[in-house]
Structure formats: C-alpha cells, structure tokens
C-alpha positions as CSV (number, residue, x, y, z in Angstrom):
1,X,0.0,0.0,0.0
2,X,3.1,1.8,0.5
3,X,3.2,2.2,-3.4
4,X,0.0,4.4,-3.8
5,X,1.4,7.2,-1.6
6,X,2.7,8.5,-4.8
7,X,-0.6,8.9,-6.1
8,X,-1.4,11.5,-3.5
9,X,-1.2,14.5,-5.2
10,X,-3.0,13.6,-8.0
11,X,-5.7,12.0,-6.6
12,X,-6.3,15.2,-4.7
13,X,-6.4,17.2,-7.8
14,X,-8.8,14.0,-8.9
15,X,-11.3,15.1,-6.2
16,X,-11.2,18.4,-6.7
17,X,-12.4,18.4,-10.1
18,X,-14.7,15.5,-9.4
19,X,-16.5,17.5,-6.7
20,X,-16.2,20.6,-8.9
21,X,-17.8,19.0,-11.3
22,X,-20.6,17.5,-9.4
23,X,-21.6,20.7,-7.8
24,X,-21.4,22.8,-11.1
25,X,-24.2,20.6,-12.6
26,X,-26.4,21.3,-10.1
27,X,-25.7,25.3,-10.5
28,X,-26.0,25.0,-14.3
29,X,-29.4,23.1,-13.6
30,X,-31.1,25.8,-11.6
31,X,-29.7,28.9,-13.5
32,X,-28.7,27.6,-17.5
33,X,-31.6,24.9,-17.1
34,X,-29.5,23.0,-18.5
35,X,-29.9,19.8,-18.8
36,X,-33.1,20.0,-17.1
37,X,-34.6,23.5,-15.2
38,X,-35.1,23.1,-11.7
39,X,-36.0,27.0,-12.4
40,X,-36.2,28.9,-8.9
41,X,-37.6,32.2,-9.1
42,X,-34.7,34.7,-9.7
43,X,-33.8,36.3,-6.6
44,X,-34.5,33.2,-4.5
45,X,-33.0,31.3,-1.8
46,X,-32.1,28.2,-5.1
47,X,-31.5,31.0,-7.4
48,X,-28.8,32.3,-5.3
49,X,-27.2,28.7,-3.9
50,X,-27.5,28.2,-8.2
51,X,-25.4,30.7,-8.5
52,X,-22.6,29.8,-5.9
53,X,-22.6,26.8,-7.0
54,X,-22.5,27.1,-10.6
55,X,-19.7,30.1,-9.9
56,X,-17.7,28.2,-7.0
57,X,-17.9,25.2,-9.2
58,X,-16.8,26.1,-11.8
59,X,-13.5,28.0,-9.9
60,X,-13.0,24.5,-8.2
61,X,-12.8,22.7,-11.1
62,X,-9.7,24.6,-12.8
63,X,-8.4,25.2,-9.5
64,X,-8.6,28.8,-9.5
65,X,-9.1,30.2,-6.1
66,X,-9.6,26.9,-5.1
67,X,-9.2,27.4,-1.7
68,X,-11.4,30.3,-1.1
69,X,-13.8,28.1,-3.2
70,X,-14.0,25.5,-1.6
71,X,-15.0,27.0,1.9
72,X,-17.7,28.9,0.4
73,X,-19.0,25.8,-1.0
74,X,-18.9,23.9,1.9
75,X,-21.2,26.7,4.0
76,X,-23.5,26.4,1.5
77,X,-23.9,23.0,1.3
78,X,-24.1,23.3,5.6
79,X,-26.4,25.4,5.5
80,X,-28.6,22.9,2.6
81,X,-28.3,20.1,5.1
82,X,-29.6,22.6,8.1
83,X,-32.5,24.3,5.8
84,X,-33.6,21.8,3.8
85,X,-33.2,18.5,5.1
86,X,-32.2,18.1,8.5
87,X,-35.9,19.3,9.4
88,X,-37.2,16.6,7.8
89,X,-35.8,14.2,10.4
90,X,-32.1,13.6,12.6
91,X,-30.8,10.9,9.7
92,X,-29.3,11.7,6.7
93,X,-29.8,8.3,4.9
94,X,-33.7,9.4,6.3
95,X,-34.2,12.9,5.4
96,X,-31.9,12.9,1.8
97,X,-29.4,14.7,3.2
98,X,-26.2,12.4,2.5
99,X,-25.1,13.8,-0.4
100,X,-25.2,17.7,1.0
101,X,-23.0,16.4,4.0
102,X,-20.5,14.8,2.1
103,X,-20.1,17.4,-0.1
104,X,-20.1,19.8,3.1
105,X,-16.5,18.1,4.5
106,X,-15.4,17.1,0.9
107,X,-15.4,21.2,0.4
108,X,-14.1,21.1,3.7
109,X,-11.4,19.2,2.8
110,X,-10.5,20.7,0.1
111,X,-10.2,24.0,1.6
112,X,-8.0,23.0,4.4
113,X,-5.4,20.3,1.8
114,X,-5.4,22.5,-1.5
115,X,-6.1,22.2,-4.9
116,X,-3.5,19.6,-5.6
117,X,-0.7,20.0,-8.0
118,X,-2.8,20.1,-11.3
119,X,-4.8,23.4,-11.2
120,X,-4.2,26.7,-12.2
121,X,-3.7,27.8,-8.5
122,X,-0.3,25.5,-9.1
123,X,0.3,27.2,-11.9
124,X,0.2,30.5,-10.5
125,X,2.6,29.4,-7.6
C-alpha cells in the first residue's frame, strides 16, 4: 500500500475536479436549465445557492481560487443540510441529506489540503 502514496497529489487534484464538477451541474441546472430547469424564481433562496454553485464550481474545477472556493461551498452545502433536510428528520440516509453532508467536508477538505498540484492555483505558484 506503501506504493500508492505517490498517487497522493494527484488524486487530490482527482477530487477536486470530481466535486467541482458535481456541484457545477447542479448550479447550471437551476440557473442555464441546462440539462433540465429546476427554475427557482430569480432572486430566491435556489437562485442564489445556483449561483454559488454554478460560480464556486466552476473555480473549483480549474483550481482557481480553489481554496477560497472551496469554503464557500462547503457553508452552502451546511447550510442545505440545516434548511432543507435536517428538518425533515435527525438521519441523513432518512431525510436525503447524504449527499449535501459529504459534499459539506469534501469542500471542507479541500479547503483546508489545497487544490492539488494540477490546477491553475499551481500554476500560479
């Protein structure tokens, strides 16, 4: 196991753009409509998490301001857990909040270790 050590870094820049990539497609969905429209009201409580995440994901992704990114993101997916789903009852596997938690530390995470060594942040160093 000693072996995949090596494979740190890059994995790291692996989940970065996984995650990135995740959460983008839920901002193009409720802003671009694309592939399907959620379509929140402009102005709304969606609207505007569409927008952070659309924006935030996008930045994560490249790994430009990754790091800055990647806090934002994981307050907003905190406070999706707390809004929309933790009232709906204490478990996540009960009240659909798993993937909003994981996300939550993933962006956590990601905040606190870095963009990894292929991202534009790197580049910039």
């Amino acid at each position: 196991m000693e072996n995949l050590s090596r494979y740190q870094p890059a994995a790291l820049s692996l989940l970065r753009v996984a995650a990135g990539l995740l959460i983008l497609s839920y901002g193009t969905m409720k802003v671009l409509h694309f592939p399907v429209g959620m379509q929140p009201p402009v102005g709304s409580m969606g609207w505007i998490a569409g927008c952070i995440e659309l924006i935030g994901g996008a930045l994560l992704t490249i790994g430009l301001f990754a790091r800055p990114a990647a806090f934002v993101l994981s307050g907003l997916m905190a406070c999706a857990y707390f809004i929309a789903h933790a009232p709906n009852g204490f478990f996540p596997a009960l009240n659909g909040g798993s993937l909003a938690m994981i996300l939550c530390f993933t962006f956590l995470y990601l905040s606190v270790a870095g963009p990894g060594p292929y991202s534009v942040d790197a580049k910039r160093a």
